[in-house]
TIFI-446812 format. One line per 8 residues: number of its first residue (from 0); their letters; for each residue x, y, z of C-alpha. Coordinates in Angstrom, 1 decimal. Each point is the difference from the previous one (the first is absolute). Layout:
N
NUM) a) X/Y/Z; ...
This chain:
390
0) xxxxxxxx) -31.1/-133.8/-5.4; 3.7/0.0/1.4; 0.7/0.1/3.5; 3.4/1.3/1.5; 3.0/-2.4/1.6; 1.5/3.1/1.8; 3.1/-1.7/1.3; -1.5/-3.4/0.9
8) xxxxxxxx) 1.9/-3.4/-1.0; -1.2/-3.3/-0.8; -0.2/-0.9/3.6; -2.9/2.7/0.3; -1.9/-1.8/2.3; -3.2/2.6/-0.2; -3.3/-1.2/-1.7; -2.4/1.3/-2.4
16) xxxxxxxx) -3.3/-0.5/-1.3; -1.0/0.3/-3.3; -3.6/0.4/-1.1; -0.7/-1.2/-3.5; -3.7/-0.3/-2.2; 0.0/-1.8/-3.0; 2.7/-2.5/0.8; -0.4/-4.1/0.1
24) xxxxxxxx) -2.5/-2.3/-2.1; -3.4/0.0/-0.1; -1.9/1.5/3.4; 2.9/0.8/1.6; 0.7/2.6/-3.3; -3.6/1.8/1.2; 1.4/0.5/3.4; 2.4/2.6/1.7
32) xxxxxxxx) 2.5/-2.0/1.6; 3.3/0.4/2.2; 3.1/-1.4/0.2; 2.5/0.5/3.0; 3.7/-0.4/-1.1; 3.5/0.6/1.3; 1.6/3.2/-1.2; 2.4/-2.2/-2.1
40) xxxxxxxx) -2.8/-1.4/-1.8; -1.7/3.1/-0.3; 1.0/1.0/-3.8; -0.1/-3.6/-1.8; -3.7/-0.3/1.5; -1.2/3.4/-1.4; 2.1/-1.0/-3.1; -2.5/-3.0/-0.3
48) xxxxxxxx) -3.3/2.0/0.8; 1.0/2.2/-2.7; 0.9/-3.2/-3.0; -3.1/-1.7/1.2; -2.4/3.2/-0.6; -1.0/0.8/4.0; 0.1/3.5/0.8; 1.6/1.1/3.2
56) xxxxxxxx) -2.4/1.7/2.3; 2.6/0.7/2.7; 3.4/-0.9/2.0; -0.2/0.3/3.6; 2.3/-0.7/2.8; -1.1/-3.2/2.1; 0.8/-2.1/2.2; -0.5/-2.5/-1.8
64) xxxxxxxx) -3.1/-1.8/1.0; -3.2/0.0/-2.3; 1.0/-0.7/-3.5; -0.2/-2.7/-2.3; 3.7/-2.2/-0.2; 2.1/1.7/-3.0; 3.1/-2.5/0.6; 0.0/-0.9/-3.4
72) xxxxxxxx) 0.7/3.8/-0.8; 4.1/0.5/-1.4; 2.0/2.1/1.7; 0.8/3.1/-2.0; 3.9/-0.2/-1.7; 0.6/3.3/1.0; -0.8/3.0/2.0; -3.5/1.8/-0.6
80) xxxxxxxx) -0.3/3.1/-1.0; -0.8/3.6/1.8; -3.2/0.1/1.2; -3.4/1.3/-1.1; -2.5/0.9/1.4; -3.6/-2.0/-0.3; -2.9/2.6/-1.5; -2.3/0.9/2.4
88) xxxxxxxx) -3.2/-1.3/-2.6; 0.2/-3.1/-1.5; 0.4/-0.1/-3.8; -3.7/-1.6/-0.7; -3.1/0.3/1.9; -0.1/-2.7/2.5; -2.9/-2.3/-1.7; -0.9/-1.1/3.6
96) xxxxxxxx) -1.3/3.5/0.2; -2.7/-0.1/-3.1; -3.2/-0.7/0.9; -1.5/-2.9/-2.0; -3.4/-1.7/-0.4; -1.9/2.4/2.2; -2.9/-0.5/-1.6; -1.3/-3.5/-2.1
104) xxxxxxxx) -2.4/-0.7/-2.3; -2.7/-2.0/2.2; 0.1/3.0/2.5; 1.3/3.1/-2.4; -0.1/3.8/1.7; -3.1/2.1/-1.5; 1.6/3.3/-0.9; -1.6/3.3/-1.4
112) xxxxxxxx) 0.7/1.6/-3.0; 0.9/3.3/0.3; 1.1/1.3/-3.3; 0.1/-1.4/-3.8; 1.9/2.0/-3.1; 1.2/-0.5/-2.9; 3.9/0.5/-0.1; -0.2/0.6/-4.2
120) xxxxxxxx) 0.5/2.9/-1.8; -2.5/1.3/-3.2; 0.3/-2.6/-2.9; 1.8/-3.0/2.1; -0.7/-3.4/-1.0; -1.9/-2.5/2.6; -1.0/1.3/3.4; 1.8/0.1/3.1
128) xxxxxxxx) -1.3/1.0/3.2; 1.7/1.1/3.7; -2.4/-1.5/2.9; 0.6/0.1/3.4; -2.2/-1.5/2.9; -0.1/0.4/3.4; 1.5/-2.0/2.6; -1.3/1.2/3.2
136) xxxxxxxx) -2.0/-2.6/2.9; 2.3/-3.3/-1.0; 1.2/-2.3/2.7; 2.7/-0.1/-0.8; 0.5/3.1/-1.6; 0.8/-0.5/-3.5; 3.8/1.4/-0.6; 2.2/-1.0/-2.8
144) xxxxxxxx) 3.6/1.6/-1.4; 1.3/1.0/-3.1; 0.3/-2.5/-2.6; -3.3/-2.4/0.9; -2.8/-0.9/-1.5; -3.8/-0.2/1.7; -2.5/-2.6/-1.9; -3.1/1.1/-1.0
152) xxxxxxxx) -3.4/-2.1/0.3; -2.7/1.4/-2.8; -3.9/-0.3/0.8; -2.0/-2.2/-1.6; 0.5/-3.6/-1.1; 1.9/-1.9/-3.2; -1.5/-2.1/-3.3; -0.7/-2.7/3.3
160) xxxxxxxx) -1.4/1.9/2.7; 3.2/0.0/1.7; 1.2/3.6/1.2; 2.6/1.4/-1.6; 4.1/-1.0/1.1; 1.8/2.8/1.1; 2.4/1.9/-2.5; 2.9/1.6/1.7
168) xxxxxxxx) 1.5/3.5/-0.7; 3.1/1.4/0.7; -0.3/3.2/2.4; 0.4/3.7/-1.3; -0.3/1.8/3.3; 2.9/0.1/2.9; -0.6/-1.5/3.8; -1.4/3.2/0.9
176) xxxxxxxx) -3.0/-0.3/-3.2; -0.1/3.5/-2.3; -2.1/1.7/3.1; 3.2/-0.4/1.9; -1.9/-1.3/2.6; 1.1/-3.9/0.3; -3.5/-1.4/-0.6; -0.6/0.0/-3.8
184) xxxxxxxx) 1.4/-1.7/-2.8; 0.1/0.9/-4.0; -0.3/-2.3/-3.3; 0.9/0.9/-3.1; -2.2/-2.1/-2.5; 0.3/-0.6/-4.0; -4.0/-1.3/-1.0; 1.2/-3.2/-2.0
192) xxxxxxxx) -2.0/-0.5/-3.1; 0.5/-2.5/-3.0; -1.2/-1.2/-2.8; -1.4/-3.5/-0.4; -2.6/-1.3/-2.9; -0.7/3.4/-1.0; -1.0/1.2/3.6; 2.0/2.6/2.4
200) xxxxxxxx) 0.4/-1.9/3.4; 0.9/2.0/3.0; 1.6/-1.2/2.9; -2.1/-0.6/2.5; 1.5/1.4/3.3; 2.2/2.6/-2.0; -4.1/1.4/-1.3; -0.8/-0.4/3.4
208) xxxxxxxx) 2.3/2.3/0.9; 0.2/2.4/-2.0; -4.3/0.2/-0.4; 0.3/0.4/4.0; -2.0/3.2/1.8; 1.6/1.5/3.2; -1.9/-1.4/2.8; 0.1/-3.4/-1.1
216) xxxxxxxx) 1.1/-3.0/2.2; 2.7/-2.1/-1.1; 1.7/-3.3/0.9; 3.8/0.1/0.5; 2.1/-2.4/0.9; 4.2/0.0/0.8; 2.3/1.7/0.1; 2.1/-2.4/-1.7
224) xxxxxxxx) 3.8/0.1/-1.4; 3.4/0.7/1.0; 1.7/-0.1/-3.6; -0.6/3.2/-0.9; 1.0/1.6/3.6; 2.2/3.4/0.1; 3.5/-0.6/1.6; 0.5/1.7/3.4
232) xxxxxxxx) 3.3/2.0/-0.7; -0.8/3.3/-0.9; 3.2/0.3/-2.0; -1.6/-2.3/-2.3; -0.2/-0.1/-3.8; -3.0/-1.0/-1.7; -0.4/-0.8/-3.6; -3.8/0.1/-0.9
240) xxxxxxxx) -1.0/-1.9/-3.2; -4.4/-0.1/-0.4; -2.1/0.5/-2.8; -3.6/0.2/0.6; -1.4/-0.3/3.1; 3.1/-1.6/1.2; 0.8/3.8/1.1; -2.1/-0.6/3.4
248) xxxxxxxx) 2.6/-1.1/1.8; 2.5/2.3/-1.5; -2.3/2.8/1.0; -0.4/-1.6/3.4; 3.9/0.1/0.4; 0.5/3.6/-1.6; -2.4/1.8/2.1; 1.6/-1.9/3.2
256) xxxxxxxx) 3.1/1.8/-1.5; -0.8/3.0/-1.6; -3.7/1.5/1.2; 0.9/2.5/2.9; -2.7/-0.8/2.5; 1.0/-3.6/-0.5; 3.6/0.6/0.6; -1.0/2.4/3.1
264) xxxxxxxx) -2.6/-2.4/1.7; 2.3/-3.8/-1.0; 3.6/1.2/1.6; 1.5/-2.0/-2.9; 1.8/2.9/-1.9; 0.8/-1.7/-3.2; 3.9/1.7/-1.4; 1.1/-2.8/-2.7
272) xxxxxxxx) -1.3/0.0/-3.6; -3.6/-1.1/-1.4; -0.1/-0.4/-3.9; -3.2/-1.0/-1.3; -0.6/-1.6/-3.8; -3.6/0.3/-0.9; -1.6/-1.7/-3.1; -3.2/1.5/-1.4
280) xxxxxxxx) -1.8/-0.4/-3.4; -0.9/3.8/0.1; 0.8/3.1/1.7; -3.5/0.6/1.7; 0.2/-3.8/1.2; 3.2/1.1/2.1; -1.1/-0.9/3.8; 0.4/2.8/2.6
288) xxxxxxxx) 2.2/1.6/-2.2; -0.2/3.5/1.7; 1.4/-1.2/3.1; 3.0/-1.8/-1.4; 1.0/3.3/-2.2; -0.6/1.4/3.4; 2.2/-2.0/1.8; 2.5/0.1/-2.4
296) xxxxxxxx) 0.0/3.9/-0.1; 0.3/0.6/3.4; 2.7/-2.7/0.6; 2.4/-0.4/-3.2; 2.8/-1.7/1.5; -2.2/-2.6/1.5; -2.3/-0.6/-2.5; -0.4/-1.0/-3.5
304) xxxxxxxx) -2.7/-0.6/-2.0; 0.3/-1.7/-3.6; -3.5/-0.6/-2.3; -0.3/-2.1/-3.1; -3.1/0.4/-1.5; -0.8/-2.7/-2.8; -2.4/2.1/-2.6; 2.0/3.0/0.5
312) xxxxxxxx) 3.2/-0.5/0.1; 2.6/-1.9/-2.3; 2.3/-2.1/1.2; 4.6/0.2/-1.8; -1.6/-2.4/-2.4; -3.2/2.1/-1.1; -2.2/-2.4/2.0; -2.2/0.6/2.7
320) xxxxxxxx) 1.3/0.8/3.2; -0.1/-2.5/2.7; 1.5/0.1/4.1; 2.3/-2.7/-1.6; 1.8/2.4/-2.7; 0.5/2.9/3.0; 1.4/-3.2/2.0; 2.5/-0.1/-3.2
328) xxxxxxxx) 0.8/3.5/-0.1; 1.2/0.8/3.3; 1.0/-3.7/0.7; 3.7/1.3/0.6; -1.4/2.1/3.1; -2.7/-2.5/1.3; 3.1/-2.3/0.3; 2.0/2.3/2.3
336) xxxxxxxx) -2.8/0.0/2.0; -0.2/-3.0/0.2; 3.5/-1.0/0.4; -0.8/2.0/4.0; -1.2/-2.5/2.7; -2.4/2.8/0.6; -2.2/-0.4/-2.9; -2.7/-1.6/-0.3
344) xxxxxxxx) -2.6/-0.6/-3.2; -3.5/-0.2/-0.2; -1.8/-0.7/-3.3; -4.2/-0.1/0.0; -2.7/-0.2/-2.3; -1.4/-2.5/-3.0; 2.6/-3.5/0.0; 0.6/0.7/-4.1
352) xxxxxxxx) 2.3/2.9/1.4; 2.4/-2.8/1.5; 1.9/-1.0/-2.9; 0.6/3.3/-1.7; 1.3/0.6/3.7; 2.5/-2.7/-0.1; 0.8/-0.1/-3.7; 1.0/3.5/0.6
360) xxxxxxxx) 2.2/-0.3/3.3; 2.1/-2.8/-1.4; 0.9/1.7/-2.9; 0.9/2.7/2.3; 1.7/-2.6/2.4; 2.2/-1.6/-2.8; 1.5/3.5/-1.4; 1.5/-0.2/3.8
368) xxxxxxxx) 1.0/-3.8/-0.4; -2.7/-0.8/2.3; -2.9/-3.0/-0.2; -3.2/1.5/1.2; -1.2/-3.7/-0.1; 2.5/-0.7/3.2; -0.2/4.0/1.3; -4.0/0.3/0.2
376) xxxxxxxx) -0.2/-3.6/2.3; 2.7/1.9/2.1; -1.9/3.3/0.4; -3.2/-2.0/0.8; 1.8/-1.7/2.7; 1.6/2.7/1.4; -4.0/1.6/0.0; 0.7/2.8/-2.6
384) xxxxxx) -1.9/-1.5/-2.7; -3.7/0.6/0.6; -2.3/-1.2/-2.8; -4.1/-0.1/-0.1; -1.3/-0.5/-3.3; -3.8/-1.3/-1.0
């Protein structure tokens, strides 16, 4: 952010406020704070905001009362530049915003299944199921965004009697549920099974789950999250990296940006670029894979959609094809993504996925002269790294 001298000197005597998140040490980083300067100080303090990692909310004229003391602040060596004007929505979603914690596990809301499918096609491998419970009578009414996660409490009791801990799963619907009506929310679910001494084990709140009848009362707990959250600008790039059923939030995000009665009821019209990597051992274990070929027919120069399928397709080296290996393919373009302050990366799904990740973006990174080891701590600090692995 830049803002305009016009003709003023250094003996400006007009003040300005500038309001800053993210700046200081420990709690002051967590809150928004302000700092009221004299115009000659103006530049050398948003110079430091910006080396020190704060993000400037706004500059406002003052008059001078109400800000914390900036008199350490050095006075810029020479005039600013033009001016520009602030965006009107703020480049994240303000995380004072997201609900949290509605709901706990010693008093959880009861929802209501509504529906349970599988999301597989003929000959898939495993099970994977789309359930969605009603949230209708809570108080407080239980809301969430896109990118959290709701915990789920199974019935019955543990080897000890104990009941079951909650396990927590990312959302797959958007604020406004799949009914469009504000008072659902939508799982996506993999039954984990596993071999141990010669016995399949499943999961027990995954079989729950999936083995669940519509009508059935549920315990849910959350929303919890904010690491996963969709940035605010609408001119926004989104890299989406998700294997499994780490696509739930990418669905969330895609149908917030794509789905026409989504983008007709939210106000948020979505006009930068969306490009979605989805790992999959099989073509009939692709996840809502009609809507995403839908999305990207009816918006190609927003949308992109790149599969790598393990069992069927063969990676430049004759091996299996992993998310990692399209990573490597088109790292030359995922870079120049990147390289805009408007992009942002998600990546979701099984942790294993994390180093094929990073083994494939600094390889990309050092054909550019670049060291992802310093470049990815920078993105996650400037919240355009978003990473939720299990």
């Amino acid at each position: 952010m830049r803002v305009s001298t016009g003709c003023a000197i250094q003996s400006d005597s007009r003040m300005f406020t500038v309001v800053v998140e993210g700046f200081g040490i420990g709690r002051q980083r967590q809150a928004e704070r302000r700092f009221t300067v004299p115009f000659n100080q103006l530049q050398g303090l948003m110079q430091s905001i910006a080396q020190q990692g704060g993000r400037i909310r706004a500059v406002l004229a003052a008059d001078g009362a109400g800000g914390d003391t900036a008199a350490a602040a050095p006075a810029p060596a020479a005039p600013a530049p033009e001016a520009k004007a602030a965006p009107s929505k703020p480049a994240a979603v303000s995380h004072a915003d997201v609900p949290v914690n509605l709901y706990k596990p010693k008093d959880p809301f009861i929802g209501t299944v509504t529906e349970n499918y599988s999301l597989l096609a003929e000959g898939a491998i495993g099970r994977v199921n789309h359930i969605t419970f009603d949230l209708k009578g809570g108080d407080p009414q239980l809301h969430y965004v896109e990118g959290q996660s709701i915990g789920i409490i199974p019935d019955g009791t543990d080897a000890n009697g104990k009941p079951h801990k909650l396990r927590l799963y990312s959302i797959a619907s958007t604020r406004h549920g799949d009914n469009m009506a504000g008072d659902t929310v939508s799982l996506c679910v993999r039954q984990l099974q596993y071999e141990k001494d010669g016995e399949t084990i499943n999961g027990v709140c995954s079989t729950f789950l999936c083995d669940i009848e519509p009508g059935a009362k549920v315990k849910i707990t959350g929303p919890v999250g904010k690491e996963m959250l969709l940035p605010a600008d609408e001119d926004a790039n989104v890299i989406m990296l998700a294997t499994g059923t780490g696509i739930a939030p990418m669905r969330t995000y895609l149908r917030r940006m794509f789905e026409p009665t989504e983008r007709e009821k939210n106000g948020w019209n979505f006009r930068g670029k969306a490009w979605l990597f989805m790992g999959s051992p099989t073509t009939a274990n692709l996840l809502y894979d009609d809507d995403f070929n839908r999305y990207q027919e009816q918006y190609p120069d927003n949308f992109r959609y790149t599969k790598a399928i393990s069992r069927e397709q063969q990676n430049a080296s004759g091996g299996r094809m992993y998310i990692q290996d399209r990573v490597s393919e088109n790292a030359e373009e995922i870079f120049s993504w990147i390289e805009n302050p408007k992009t942002h990366v998600y990546m979701c799904g099984l942790r294993g996925m994390e180093p094929g990740i990073d083994e494939a973006m600094a390889t990309a990174a050092a054909a550019k002269g670049l060291n992802w080891a310093e470049l990815r701590p920078q993105l996650k600090k400037a919240e355009r790294w978003h990473v939720e692995t299990y």
